[in-house]
Every structure is written in C-alpha cells, then in structure tokens.
Backbone as numpy.savetxt, mean C-alpha at the origin, in Angstrom:
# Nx Ny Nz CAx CAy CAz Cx Cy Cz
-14.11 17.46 -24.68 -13.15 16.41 -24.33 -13.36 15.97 -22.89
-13.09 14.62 -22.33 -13.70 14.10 -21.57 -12.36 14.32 -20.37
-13.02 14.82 -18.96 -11.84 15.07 -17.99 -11.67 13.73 -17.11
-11.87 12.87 -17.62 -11.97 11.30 -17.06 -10.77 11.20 -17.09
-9.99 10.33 -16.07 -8.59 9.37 -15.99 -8.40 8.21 -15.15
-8.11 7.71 -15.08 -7.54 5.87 -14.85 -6.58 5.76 -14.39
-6.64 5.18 -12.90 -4.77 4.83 -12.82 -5.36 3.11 -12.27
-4.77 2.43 -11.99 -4.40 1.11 -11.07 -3.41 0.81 -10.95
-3.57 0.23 -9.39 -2.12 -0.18 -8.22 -2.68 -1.08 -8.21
-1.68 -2.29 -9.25 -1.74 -4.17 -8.79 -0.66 -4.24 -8.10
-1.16 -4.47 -6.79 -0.58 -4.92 -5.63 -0.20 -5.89 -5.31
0.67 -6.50 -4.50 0.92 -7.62 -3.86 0.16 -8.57 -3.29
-1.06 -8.03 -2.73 -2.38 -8.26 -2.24 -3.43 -7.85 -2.60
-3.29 -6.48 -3.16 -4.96 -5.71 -3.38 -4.38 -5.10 -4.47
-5.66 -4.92 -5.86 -5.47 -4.05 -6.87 -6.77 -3.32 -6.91
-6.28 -2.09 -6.87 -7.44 -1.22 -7.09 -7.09 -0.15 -8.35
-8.80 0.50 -8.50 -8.99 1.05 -9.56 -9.73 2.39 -9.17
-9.04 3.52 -9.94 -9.43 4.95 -9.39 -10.15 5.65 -10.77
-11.43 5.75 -11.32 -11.54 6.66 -12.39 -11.96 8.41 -11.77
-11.28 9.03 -12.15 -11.23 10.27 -11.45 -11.59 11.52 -12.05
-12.31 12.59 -11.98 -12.23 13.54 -12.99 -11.25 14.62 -12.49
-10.11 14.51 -13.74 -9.45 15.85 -13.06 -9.45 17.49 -13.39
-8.98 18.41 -12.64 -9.01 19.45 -13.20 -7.90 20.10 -14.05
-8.27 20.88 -14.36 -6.97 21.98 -15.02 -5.94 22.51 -14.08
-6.55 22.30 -12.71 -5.50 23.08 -11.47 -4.64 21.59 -11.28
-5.28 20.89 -11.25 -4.25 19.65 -11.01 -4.99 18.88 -10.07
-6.20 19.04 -9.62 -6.90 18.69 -8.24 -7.84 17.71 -9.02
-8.10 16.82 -8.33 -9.41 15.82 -9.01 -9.94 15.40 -7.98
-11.17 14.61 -8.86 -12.95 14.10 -7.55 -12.72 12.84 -7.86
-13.19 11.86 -7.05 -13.32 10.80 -7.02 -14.66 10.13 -8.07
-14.35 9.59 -9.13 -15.73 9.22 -9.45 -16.00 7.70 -8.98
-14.92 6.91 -9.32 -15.10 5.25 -8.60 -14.45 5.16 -8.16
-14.21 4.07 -7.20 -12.69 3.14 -7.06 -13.47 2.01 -6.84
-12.50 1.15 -6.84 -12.78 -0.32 -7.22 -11.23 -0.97 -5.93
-11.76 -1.85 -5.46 -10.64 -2.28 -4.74 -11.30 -4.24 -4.71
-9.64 -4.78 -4.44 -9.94 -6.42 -4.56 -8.95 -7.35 -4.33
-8.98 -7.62 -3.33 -7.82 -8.40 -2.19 -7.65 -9.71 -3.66
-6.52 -9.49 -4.11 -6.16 -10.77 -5.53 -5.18 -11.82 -4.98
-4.10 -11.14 -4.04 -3.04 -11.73 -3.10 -1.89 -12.42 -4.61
-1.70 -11.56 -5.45 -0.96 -11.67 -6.31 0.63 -12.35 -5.32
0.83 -12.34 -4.60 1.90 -12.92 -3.79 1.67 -14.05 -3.50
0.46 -14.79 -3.21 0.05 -15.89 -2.64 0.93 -17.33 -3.34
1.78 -18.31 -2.72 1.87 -19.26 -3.47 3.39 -18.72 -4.29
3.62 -17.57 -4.19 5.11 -16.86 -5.17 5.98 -18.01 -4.52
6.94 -18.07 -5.78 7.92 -18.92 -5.29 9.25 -18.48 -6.23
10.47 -18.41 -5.87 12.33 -17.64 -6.47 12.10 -18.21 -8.04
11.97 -19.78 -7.38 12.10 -20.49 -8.68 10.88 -20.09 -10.15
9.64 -20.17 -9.49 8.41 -20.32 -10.54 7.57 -18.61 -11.19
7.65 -18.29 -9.29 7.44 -16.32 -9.72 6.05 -17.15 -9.14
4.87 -16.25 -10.11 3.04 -16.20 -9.48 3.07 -17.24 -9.74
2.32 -17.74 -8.63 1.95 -19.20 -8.96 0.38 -18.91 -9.57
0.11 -20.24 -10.48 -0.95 -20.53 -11.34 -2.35 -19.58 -11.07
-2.48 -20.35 -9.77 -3.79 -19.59 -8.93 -3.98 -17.82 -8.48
-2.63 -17.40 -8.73 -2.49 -16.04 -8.26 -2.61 -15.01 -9.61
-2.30 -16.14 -10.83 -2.06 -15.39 -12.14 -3.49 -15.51 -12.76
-4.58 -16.54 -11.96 -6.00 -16.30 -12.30 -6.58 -15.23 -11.76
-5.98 -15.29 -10.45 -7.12 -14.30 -9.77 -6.83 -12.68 -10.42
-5.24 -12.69 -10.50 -5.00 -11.50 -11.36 -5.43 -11.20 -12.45
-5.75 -12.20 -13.24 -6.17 -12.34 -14.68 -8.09 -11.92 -14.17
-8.98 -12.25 -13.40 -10.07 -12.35 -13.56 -10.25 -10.17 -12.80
-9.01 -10.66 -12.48 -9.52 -8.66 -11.63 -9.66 -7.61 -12.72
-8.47 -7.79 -13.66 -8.30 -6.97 -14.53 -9.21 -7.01 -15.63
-9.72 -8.50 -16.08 -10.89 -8.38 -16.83 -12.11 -7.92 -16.56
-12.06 -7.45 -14.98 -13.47 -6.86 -14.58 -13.38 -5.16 -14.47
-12.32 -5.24 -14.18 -11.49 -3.27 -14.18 -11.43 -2.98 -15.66
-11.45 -3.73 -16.54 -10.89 -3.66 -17.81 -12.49 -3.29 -18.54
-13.86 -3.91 -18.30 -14.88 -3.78 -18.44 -15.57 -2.29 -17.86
-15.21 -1.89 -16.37 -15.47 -0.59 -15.92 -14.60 0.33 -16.66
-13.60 0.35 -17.08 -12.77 1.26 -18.00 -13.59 1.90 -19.39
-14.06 0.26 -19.97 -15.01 0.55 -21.01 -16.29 1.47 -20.76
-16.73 1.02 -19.88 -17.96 1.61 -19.24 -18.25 3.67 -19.30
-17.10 3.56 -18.85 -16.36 5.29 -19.05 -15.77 5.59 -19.77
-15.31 4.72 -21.02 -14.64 5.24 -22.06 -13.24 6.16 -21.80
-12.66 5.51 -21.09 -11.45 6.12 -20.37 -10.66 5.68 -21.63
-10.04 6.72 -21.73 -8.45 6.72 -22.74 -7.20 7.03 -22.38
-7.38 7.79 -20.64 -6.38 8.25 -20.43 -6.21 6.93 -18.80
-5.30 5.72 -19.14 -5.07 5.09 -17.88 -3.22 4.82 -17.63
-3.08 4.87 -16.44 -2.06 4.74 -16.14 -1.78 3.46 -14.69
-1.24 2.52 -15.43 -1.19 1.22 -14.50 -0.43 0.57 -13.93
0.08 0.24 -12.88 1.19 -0.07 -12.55 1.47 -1.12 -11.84
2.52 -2.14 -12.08 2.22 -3.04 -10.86 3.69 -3.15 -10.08
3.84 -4.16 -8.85 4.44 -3.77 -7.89 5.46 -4.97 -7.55
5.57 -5.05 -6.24 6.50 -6.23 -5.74 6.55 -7.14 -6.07
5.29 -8.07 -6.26 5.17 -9.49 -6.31 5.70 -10.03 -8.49
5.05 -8.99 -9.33 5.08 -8.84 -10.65 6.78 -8.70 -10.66
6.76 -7.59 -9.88 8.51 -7.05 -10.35 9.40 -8.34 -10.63
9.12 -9.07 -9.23 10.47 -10.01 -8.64 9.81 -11.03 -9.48
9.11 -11.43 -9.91 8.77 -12.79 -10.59 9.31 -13.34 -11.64
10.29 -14.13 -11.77 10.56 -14.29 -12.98 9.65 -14.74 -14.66
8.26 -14.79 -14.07 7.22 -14.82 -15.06 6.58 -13.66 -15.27
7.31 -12.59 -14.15 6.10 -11.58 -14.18 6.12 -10.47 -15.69
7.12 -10.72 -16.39 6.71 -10.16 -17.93 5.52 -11.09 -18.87
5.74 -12.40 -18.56 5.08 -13.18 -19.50 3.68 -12.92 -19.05
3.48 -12.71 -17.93 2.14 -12.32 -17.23 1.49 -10.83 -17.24
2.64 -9.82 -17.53 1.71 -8.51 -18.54 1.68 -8.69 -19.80
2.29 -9.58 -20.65 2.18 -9.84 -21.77 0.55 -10.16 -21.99
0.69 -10.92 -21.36 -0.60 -12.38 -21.30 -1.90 -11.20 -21.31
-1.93 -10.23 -19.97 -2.98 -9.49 -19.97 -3.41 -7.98 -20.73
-2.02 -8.02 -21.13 -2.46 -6.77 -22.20 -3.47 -7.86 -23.56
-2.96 -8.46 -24.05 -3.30 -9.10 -24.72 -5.18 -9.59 -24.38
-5.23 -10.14 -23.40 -6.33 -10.38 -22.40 -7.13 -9.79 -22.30
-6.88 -8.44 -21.45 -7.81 -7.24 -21.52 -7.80 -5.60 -21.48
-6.18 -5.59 -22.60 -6.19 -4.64 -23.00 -5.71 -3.18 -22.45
-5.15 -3.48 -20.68 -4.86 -3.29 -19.75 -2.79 -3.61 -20.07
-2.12 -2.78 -20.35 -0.79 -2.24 -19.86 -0.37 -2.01 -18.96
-0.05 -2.97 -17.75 0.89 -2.90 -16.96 1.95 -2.51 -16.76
2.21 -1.07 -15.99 3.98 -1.43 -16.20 4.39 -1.15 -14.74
5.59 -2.33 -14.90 6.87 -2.67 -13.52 6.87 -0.91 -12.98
7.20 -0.65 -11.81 7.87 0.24 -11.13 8.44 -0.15 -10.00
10.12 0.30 -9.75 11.15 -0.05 -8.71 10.24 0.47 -7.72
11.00 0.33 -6.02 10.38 0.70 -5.11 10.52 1.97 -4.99
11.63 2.88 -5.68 12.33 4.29 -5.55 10.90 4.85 -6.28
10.53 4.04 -7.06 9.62 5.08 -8.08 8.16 5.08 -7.11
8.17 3.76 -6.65 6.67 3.08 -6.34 6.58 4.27 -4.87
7.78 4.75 -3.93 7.72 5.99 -3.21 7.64 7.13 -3.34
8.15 7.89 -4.56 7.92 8.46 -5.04 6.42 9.13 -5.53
5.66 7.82 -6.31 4.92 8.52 -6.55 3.65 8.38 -5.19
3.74 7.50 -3.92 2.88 7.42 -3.07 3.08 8.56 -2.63
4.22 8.99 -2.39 4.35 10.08 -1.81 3.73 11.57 -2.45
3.49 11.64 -3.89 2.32 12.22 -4.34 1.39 12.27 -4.11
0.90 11.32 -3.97 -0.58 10.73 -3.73 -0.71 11.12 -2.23
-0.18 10.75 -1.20 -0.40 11.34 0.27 -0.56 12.78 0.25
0.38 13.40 -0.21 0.38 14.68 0.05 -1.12 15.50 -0.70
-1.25 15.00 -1.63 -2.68 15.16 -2.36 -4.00 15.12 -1.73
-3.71 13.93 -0.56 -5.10 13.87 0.45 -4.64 14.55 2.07
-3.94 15.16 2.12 -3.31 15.86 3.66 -4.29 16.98 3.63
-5.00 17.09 4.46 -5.84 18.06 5.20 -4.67 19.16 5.64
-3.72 18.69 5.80 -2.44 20.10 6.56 -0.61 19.66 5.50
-0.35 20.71 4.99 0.87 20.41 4.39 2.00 20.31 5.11
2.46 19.47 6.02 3.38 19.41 7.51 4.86 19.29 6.19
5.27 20.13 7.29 7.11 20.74 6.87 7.74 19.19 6.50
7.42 18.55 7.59 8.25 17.37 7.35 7.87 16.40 7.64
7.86 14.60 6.68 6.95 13.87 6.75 7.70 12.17 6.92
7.13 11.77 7.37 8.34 9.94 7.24 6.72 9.44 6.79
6.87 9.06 5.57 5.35 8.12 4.98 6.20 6.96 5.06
5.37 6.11 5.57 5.71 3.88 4.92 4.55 3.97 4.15
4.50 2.78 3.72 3.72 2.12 2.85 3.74 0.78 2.64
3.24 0.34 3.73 3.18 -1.39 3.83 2.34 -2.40 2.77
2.58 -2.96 1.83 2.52 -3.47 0.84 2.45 -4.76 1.21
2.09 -6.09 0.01 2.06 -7.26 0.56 3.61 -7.76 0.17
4.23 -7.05 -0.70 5.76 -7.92 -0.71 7.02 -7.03 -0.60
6.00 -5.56 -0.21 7.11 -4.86 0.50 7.09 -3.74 1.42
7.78 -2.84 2.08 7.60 -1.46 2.07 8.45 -0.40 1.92
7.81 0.77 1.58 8.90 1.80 1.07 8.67 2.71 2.32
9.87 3.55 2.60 9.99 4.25 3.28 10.54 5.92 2.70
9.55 6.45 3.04 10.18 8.11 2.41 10.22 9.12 3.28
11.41 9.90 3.43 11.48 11.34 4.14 11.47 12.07 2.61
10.38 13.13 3.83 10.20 14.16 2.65 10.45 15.49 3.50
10.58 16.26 2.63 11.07 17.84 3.17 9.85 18.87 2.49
9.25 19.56 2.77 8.40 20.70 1.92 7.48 20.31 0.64
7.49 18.52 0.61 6.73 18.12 -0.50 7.72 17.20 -1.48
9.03 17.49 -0.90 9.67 17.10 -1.87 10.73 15.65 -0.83
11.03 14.57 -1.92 11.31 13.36 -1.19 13.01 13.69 -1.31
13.21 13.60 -0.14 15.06 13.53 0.58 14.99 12.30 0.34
14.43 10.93 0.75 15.25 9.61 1.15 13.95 9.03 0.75
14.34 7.80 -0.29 13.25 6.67 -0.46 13.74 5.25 -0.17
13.32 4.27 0.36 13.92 3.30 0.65 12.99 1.85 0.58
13.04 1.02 -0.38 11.90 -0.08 -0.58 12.63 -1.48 0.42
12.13 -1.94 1.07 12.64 -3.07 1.89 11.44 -4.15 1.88
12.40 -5.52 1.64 11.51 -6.59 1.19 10.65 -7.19 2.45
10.08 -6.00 3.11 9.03 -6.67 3.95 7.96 -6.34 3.92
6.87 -7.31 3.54 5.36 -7.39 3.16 4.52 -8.04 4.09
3.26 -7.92 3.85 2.32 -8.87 4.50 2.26 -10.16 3.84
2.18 -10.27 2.69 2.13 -11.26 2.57 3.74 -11.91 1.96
4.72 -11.62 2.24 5.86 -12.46 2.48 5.93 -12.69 3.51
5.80 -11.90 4.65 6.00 -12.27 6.38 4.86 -13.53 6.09
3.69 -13.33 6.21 3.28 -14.19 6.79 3.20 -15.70 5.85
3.59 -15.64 4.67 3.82 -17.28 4.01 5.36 -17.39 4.08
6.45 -16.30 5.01 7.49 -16.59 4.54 7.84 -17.30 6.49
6.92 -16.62 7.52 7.59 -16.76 8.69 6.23 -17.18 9.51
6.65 -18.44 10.32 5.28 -19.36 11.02 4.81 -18.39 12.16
5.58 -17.19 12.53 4.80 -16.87 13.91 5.04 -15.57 13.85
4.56 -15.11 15.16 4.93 -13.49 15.32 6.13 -12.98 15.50
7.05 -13.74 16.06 8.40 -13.69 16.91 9.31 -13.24 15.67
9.19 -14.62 14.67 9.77 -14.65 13.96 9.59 -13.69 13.00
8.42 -13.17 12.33 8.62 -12.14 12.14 9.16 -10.90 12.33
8.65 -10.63 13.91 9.61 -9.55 14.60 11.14 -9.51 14.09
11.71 -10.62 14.27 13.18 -11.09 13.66 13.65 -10.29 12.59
12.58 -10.58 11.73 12.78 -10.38 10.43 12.95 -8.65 10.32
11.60 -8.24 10.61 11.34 -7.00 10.91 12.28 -6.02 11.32
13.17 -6.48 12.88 13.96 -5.67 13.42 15.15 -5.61 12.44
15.61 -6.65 11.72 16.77 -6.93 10.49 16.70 -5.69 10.31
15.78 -5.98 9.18 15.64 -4.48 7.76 15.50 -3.36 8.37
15.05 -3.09 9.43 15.00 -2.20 10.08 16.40 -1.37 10.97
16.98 -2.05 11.34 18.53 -2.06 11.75 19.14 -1.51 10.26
18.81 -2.25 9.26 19.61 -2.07 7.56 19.33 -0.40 7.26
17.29 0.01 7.66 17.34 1.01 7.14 17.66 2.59 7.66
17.86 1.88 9.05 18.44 2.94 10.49 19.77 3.41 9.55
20.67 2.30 9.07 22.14 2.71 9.03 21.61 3.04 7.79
21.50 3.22 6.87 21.08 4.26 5.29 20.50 5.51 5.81
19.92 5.31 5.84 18.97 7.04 6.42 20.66 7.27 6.70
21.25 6.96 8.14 22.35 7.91 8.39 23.31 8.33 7.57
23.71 7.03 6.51 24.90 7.19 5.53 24.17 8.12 4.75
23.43 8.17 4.41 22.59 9.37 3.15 22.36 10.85 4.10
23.02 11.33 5.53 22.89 12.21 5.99 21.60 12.76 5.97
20.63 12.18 6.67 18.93 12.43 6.50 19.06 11.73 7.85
18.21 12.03 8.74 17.89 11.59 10.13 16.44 12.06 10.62
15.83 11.41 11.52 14.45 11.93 11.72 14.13 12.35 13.35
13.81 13.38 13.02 13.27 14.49 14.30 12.01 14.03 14.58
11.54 13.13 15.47 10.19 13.27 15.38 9.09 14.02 16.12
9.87 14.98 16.65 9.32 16.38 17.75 8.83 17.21 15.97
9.38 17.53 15.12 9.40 17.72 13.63 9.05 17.26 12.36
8.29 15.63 12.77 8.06 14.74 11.75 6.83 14.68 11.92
6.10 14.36 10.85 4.76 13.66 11.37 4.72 12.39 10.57
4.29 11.25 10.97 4.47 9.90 10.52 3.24 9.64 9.97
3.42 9.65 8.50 2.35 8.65 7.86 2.11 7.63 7.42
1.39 6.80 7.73 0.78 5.38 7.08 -0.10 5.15 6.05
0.29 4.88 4.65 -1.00 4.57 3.78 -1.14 3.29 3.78
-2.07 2.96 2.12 -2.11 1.53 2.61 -2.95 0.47 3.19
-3.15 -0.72 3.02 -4.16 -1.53 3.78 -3.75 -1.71 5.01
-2.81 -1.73 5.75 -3.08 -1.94 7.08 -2.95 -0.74 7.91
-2.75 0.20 7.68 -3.03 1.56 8.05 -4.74 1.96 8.24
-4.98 1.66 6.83 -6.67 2.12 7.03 -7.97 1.42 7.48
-6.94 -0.36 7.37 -7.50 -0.94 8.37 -7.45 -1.20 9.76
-6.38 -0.60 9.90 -6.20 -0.43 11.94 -6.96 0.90 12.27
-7.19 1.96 11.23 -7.85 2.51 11.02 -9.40 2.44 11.43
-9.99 1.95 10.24 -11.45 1.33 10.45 -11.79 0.19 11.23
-10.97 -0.61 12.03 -10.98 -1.31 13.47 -11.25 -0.37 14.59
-10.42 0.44 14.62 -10.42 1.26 15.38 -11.84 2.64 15.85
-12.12 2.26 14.29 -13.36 3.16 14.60 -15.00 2.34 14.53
-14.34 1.17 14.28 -15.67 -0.30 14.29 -16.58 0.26 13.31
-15.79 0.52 11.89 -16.62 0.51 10.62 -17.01 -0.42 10.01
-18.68 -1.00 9.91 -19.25 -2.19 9.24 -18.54 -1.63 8.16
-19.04 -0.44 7.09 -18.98 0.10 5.99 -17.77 0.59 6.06
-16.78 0.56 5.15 -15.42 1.33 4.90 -15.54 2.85 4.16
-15.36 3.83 4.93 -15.66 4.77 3.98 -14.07 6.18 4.62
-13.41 5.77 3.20 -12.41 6.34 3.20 -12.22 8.16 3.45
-13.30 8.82 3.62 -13.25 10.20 3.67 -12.69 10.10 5.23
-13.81 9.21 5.98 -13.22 9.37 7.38 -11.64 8.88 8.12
-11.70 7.70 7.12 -10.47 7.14 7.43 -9.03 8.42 7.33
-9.45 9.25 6.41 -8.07 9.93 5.45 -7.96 11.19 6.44
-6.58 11.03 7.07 -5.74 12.19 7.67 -6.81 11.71 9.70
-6.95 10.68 9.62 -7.27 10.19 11.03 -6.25 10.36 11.82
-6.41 9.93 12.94 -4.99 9.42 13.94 -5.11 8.19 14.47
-3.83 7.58 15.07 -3.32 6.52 15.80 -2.29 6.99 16.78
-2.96 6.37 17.69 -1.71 5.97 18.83 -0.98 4.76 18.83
-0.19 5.26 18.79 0.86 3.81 19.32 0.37 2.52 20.35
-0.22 3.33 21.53 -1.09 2.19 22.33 -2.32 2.19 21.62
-3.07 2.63 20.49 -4.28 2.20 20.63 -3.85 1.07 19.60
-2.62 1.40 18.93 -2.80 -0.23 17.33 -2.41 -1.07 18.43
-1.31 -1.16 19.31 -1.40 -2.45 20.26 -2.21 -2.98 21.07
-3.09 -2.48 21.27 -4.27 -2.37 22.01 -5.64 -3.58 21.01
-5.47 -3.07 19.61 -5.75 -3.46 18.74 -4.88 -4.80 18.34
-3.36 -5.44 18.60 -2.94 -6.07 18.01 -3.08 -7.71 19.08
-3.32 -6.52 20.37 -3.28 -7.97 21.75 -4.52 -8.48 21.33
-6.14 -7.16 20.81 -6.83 -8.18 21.09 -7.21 -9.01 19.74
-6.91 -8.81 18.47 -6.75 -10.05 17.13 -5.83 -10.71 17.53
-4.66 -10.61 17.86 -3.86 -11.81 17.98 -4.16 -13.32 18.71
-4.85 -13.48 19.33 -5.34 -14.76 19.70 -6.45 -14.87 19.28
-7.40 -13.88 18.48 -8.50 -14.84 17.58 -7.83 -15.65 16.70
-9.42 -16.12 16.28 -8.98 -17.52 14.79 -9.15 -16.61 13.81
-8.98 -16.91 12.09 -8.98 -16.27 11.32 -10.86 -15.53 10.99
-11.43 -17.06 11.36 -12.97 -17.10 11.59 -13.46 -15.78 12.63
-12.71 -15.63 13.42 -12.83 -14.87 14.65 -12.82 -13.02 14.41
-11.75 -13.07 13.48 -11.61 -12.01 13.24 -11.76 -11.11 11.77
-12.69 -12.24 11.11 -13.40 -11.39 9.87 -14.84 -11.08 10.51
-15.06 -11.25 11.75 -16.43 -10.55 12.10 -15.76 -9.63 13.18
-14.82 -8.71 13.04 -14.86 -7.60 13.91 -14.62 -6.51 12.41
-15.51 -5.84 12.91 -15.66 -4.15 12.18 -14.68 -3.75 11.59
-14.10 -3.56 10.91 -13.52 -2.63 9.53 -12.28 -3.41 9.05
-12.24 -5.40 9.44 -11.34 -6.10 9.28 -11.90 -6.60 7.95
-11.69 -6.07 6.60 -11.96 -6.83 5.77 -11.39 -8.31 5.24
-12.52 -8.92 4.83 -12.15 -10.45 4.31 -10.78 -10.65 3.45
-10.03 -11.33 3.51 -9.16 -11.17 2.93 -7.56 -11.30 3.68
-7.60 -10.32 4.53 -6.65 -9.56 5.30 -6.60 -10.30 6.73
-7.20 -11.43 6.87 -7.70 -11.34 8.53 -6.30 -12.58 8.93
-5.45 -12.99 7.82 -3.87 -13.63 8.53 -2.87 -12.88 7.86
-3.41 -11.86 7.04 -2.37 -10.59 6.90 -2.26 -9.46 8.11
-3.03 -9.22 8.71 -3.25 -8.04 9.43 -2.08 -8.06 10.31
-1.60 -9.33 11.38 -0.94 -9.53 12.61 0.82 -9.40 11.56
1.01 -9.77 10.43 2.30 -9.03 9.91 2.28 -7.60 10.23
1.44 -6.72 9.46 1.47 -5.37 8.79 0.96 -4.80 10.06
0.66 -5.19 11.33 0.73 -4.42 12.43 1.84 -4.66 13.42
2.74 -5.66 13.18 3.93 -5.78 13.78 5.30 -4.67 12.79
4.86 -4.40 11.53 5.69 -3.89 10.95 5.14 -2.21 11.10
3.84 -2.02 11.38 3.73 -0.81 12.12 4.15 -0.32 13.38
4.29 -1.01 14.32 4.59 -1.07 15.63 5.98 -0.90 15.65
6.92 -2.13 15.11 8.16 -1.92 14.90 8.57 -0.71 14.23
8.27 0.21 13.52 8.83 0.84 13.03 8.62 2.25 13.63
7.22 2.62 14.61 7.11 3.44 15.24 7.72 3.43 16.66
7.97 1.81 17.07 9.10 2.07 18.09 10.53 2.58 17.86
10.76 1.84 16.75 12.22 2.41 16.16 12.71 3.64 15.77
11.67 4.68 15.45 12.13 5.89 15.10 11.07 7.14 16.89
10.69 6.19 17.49 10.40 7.31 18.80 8.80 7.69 18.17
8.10 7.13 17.57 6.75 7.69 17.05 5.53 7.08 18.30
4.96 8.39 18.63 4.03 7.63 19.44 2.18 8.00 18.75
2.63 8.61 17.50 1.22 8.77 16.82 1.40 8.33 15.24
0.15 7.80 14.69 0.26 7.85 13.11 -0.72 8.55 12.54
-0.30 9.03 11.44 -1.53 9.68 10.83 -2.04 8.64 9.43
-3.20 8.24 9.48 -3.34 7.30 8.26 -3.91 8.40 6.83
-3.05 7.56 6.16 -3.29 8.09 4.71 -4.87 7.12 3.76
-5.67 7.59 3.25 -6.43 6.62 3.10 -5.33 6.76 0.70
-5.09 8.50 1.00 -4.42 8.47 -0.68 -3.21 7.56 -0.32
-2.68 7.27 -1.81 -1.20 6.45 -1.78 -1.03 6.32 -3.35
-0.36 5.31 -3.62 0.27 5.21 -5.22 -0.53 5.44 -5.98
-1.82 5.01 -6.31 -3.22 5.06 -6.37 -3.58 6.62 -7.33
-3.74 7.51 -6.23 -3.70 9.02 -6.41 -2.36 9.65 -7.10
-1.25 8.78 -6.50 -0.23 9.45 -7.13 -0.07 9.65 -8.95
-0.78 8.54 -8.71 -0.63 7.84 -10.13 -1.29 9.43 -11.35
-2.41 9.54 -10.57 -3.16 10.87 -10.86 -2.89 12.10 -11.26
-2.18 12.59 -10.36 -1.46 13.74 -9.80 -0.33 13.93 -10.65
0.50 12.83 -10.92 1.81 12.76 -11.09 1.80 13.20 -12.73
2.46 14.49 -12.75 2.32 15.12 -14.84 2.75 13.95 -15.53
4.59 14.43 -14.93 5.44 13.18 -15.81 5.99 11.94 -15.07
4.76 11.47 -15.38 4.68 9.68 -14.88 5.39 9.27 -16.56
C-alpha cells in the first residue's frame, strides 16, 4: 500500500500542492510541492464574490495539480480553501464547478480551523519545541493569529486583513497602517477578554506564509527559493524595516529583480510587511522566527482533519 498523501492550501493569493510520504510515527518527507501565485482575491467584489479572471486562473491551477495527483496516483488528498472562496458568495458554485472539472474537492475552512491546523503544520517544521508560541499567518484575505501553550492552541483569532485586500482595498501605505492598527486594537482587547496575554520575554513569535519567507529569502538574496533554509530562520525587527524602506520606493518593475522577491508578490509585499511590522510593534517583538511549514503541512499531520 502506497505511503503517498496530498493536501492543498487554495489561498487567497497562492495555492500550493504538497505530495508527501508519510510515516507510521506520524512524521513525513517531502516528495513535491508545487506552489502558484493564482491571486484568487484579485478583482473580489461583496456583490459578485471571484471575479471571472480569478475563477480561471483558479480553474487552470487545479487542472494542473489535478494532473500531478494523477501522476502519483494519490488517493489519499486533503484540500482546502480559504478567505477569498469562504466569503464569496459564488464561492460554492466555484467548488462545484471544479470538482466536477478536475476532480479535486475543495472544502471551506473558518479561520478558527484554518489556525488551528497551521498551527500543526508549524510546529511540525520547529527545529526547537518552544513552551510558548504567538504564530500569524498572513494570507491574501486574511490573518489568523494563535497563542499556543505546549503545542496546544489557547487563542485563535482570524482578522480580515490580507495582502491582497489591503492592497486593492487601500491606495497607500498610511492608509493601510489605519486599517492595520484597527484590527489590531480589536485583537489586543480579545486576547485580554479571553484571559490569554503575551509575555514576550516567554514567547517566541512565528511567521509562516508568503511574506514571512519572503522577507525571508530577501533577506538572504536567494535567486533560488529553497525552503530548508528559509524554515526556523530569524528576523529582526530592524532588519524587515530595513528591508521595507528599501522596496518601498521601487517600481513594481524595480522590485521583481531583487533576490528572493518572487513575481507575483512585488505590490503585495509593502501590505504583508506593514502587517508584520505592526504587529511586532504591538505586542513588544523585536525578533521573528519564519516558518517556511503552515496549513499546508498541517493539512498532513492533522489525524482528524
């Protein structure tokens, strides 16, 4: 019997694909992944949900993930999609469409769950099992926030700020910030009402995620992305700003030729590093640790998904 398994995270922005072999202990190897900036958010609108162009590009990813599936004869997949699907009011008619399509079962998960299981998935790639952990997970239409205790999640919290809502929802940086400090103020006062507070002499702060592992691989001026190095890295607080002064006044042109800024991402990045920044000022963090695992792995790991 074949120790092959399948998960995919259709993202807000990026859907990727993990075929993995696992073990009997619960531990698994990487055999592929597949990753592909789709920007399933792009063009979303209250009234319409994915717009046309976003429900192709989604439609053409999965028929190509759907082909590598075959390839390995995977039977065991587990798929999930996220913010942009959830909130859409088309976004059923649009897993309909692709099960049908390519055979590929999508299913919705809240943000409680979508932390939950990242928070599997991180802990799965931690080089050190730290007592106590604050993971985000910056997403394109949202992020979740989790305290965890010994492995296990105290506080999950999904807040509707993304990369790609900030930046088709707000013309500048400022205004973002705006936005940013909001939800952030919202999720200060929860943490407290839920009696959970964060020590960060006691915490260690993780980032998964695309703009994590790409402030990441900026940082280390990777032509090639190669996630072993990226996973359980560090950040300083001055080095992502350091990083944010000097993209912020390139052009978009400008800044898909600096090192480990993949195509795609290069008028997402200046959101999802203001929502890193903000949030490590707000809780006293002056280091991050990047996660390169996340929902992804969790998906893996997780018995009863």
């Amino acid at each position: 019997m074949s120790n092959l398994v399948a998960a995919i995270d259709f993202g807000t922005n990026t859907a990727r694909l993990l075929v993995a072999e696992k073990h009997t202990d619960g531990r698994f190897e990487h055999v592929r992944i597949e990753r592909e900036i789709i920007r399933m958010g792009g063009g979303f609108s209250r009234e319409l949900g994915l717009s046309s162009e976003a429900m192709r590009r989604g439609s053409e990813c999965l028929g190509r993930f759907s082909e590598i599936l075959k390839s390995y004869d995977i039977t065991d997949l587990r798929a999930v999609a996220t913010s942009a699907v959830r909130d859409a009011v088309n976004g059923r008619d649009f897993i309909k469409a692709m099960q049908l399509q390519t055979g590929i079962e999508l299913s919705v998960i809240d943000g409680e769950r979508e932390g939950a299981l990242t928070l599997a998935g991180v802990i799965a790639g931690l080089d050190f099992q730290h007592g106590n952990l604050m993971v985000f997970d910056v997403g394109g239409g949202s992020t979740e926030y989790t305290l965890a205790h010994k492995g296990k999640a105290d506080f999950i919290k999904s807040l509707p700020l993304g990369v790609v809502r900030l930046t088709e929802g707000k013309a500048a940086p400022d205004d973002m910030s705006v936005k940013i400090n909001k939800e952030l103020d919202l999720l200060v006062a929860e943490i407290k009402r839920s009696n959970n507070f964060v020590c960060t002499e006691q915490t260690v702060l993780v980032g998964t995620a695309g703009t994590a592992t790409t402030l990441a691989a900026i940082h280390m001026k990777m032509a090639s992305y190669d996630y072993r190095k990226v996973n359980n890295s560090f950040l300083t607080l001055e080095e992502i700003k350091s990083i944010y002064s000097m993209l912020l006044p390139l052009s978009l042109e400008e800044r898909v030729a600096i090192p480990g800024l993949e195509k795609g991402r290069e008028d997402l990045i200046v959101a999802g590093m203001l929502i890193t920044i903000h949030t490590m000022e707000r809780f006293g963090f002056t280091s991050l640790k990047v996660s390169d695992y996340g929902l992804l792995e969790g998906l893996i790991v997780t018995v009863d998904f």
